[in-house]
N, C-alpha and C positions, 0 to 999 in steps of 0.2 A: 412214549407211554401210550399203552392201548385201554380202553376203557370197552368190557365186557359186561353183557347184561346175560346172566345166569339163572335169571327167573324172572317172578313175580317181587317187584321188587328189591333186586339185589342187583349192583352194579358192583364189579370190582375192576381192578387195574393192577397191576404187577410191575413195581419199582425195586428198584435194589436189591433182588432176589425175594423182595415180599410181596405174598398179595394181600390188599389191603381192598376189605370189603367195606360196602356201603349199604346202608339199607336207612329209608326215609322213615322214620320211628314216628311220625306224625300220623302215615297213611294205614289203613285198615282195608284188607280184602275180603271180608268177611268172616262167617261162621267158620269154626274149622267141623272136618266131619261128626263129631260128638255135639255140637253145640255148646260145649264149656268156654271154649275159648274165640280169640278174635284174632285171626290172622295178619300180620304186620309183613310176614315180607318170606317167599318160600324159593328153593330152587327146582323143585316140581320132582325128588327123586336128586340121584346123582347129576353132575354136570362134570365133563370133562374139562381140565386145563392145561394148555401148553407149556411148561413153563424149559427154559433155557436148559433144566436139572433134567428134564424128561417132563412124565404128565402125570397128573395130580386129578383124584376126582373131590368133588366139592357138593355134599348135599346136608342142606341147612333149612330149617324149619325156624321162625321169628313169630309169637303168636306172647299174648298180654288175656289175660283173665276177664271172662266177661262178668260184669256187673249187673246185677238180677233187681 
């Protein structure tokens, strides 16, 4: 089992034909470009993955509502 870091916060790993993402729901990257929100965890755009089936892109955005 290989563990891949796919951004800002996202680690994933690929078991049993699944991959199985992680992302630390505690941490905050900041402002997203608007300023509405709070960045929790991004892949920066797509990311490619190898997987056994062929390759897989993966692009994921993790952001929580800012409070005023």
């Amino acid at each position: 089992m290989t563990t891949l870091t796919l951004g800002q916060n996202v680690q994933a790993e690929l078991k049993d034909g699944k991959l199985i993402i992680t992302i630390d729901t505690t941490q905050e990257l900041g402002s997203s470009r608007s300023g509405k929100s709070l960045m929790v965890a991004t892949t920066g755009g797509n990311q490619k993955v190898t997987t056994p089936e062929g390759t897989i892109s993966i692009g994921l955005n993790a952001y929580k509502p800012r409070r005023f």
